[in-house]
N, C-alpha and C positions, 0 to 999 in steps of 0.2 A: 628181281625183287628179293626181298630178303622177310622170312618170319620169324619174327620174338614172341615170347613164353613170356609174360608177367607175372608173379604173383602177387595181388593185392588183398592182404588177410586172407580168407579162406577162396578167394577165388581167383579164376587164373584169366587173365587178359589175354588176347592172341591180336597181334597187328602184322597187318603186312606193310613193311614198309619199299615204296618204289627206291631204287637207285639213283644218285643225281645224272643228270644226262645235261651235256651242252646245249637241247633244246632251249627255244624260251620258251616258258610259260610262268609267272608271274601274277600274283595275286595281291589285292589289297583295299585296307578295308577304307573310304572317301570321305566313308562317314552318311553323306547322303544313301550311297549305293555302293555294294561293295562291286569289285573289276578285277576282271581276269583278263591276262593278254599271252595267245597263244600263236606262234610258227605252226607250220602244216606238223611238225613233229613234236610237239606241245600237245596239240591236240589232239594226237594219235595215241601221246602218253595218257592223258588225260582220258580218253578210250578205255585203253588199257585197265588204268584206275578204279573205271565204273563198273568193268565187268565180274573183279569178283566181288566187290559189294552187290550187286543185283542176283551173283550166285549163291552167297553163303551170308545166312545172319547172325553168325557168331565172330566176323572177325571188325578189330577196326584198321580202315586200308589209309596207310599214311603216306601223304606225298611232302618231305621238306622243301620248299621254295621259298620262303621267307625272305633268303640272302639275295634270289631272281631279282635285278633290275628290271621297272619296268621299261618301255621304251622312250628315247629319247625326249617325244615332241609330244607326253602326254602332259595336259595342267592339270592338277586334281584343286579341288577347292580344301581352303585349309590344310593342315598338315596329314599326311596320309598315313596309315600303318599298315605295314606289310606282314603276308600271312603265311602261315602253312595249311595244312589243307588234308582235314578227317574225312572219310564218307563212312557211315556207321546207322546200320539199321535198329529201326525202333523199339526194336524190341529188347536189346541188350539192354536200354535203358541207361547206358554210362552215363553217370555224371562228370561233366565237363570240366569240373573242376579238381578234380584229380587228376587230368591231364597232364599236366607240370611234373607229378610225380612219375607217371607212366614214361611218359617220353624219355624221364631220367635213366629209368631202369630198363631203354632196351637194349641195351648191350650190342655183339656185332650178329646176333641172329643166326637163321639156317639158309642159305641161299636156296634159292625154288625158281621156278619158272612157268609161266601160264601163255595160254592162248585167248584172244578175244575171238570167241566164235562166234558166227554169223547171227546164230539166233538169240544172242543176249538181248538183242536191240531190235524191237521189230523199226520196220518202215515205217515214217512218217505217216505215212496213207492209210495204214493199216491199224493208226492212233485213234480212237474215238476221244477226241477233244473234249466235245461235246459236253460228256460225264465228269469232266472239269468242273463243270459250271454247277454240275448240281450238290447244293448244301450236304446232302448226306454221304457225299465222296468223300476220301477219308483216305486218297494213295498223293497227298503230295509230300513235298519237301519242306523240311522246317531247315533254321538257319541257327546257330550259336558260335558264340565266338567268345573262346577261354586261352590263356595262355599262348598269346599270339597266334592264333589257332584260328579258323573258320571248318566249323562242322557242318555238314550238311548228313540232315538227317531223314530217313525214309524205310519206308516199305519197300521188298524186291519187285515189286509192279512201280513203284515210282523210282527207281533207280535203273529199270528195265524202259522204261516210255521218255523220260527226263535224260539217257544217255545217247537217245538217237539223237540229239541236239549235238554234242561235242563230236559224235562221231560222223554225224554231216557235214560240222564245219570243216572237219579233219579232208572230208575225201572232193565237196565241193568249193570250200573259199577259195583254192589257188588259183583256181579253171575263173572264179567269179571275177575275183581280182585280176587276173590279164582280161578280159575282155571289157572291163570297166575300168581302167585306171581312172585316177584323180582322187578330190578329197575326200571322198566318200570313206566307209567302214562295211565290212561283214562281219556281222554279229549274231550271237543267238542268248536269249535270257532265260536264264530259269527260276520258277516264283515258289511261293509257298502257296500258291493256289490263289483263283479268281478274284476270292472275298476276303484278301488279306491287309490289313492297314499297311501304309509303306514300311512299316520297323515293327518285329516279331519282338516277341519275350527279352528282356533283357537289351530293349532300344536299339535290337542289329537290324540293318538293311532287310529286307526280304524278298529281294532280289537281284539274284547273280548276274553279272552280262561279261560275255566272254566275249573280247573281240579279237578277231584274224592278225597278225600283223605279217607280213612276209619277210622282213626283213629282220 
């Protein structure tokens, strides 16, 4: 991965931006739902991705996929736009719509390198779901979409519970998919929480579904 230095008027932006890699993984927005289609090493990137937005709440962690076809034999209804892909904690509070300019000004960056360590992501089992459900919880994911962009937006407790998802599908689809062939899908979705109408602020989907593709 690579980090760039912004500066926007008096303040300085920091993004990481991932490497392209011949993985697939592929984003875009349906319009009803937005859709993600990830290889076992899409989704490993995508891993990757989530760990140091769950780490640090001052950077934004940028993955370009825009150009990613998606796969051959998927129909989308209507015309479809394809995305790239923010994770950016809530607290920085970016406005999205400076995006366009930002993304202008990154330049070629500092090369760096990270590890997804074990404990970014607890176990599913060890998720209290539950506290999903109650009204005054306040750790999910919001959704925007600027600048051919899809942001996903959060707290590091919702960045840390919402990334055991990609990182499950990463280490269990391959194993699920041989032992099930046929037409079926392994997926995993992530919302903006329980109580959310289908499309958040600004009429975007408000929920993710990431599906396996092996191929």
């Amino acid at each position: 991965m690579r980090i760039h230095r912004v500066l926007m008027g008096d303040s300085e932006i920091r993004v990481v931006r991932l490497a392209p890699a011949p993985a697939r993984l592929a984003l875009r927005d349906d319009h009803h739902w937005l859709s993600m289609y990830a290889d076992r090493e899409g989704a490993t990137r995508l891993t990757a991705m989530w760990s140091p937005a769950a780490r640090s709440v001052r950077l934004l962690v940028y993955l370009p996929i825009r150009a990613d076809p998606v796969p051959g034999d998927v129909v989308g209804d209507g015309v479809p736009v394809s995305l790239d892909l923010v994770l950016a904690h809530h607290s920085l509070q970016f406005p999205t719509a400076s995006w366009k300019r930002v993304r202008a000004r990154l330049g070629t960056g500092r090369a760096h390198t990270t590890a997804t360590p074990d404990r970014d992501f607890p176990d599913g089992a060890a998720i209290d779901h539950q506290r999903w459900y109650h009204r005054t919880y306040r750790d999910h994911l919001g959704f925007d979409i600027a600048a051919h962009t899809l942001f996903v937006v959060g707290s590091p407790t919702a960045f840390r519970e919402h990334g055991a998802a990609p990182r499950d599908l990463a280490e269990q689809a391959p194993a699920h998919m041989h032992r099930h062939p046929g037409p079926g899908h392994c997926c995993v979705e992530l919302g903006s929480g329980p109580w959310t109408e289908a499309r958040t602020r600004g009429n975007v989907p408000a929920r993710l579904h990431i599906q396996y593709c092996d191929t």
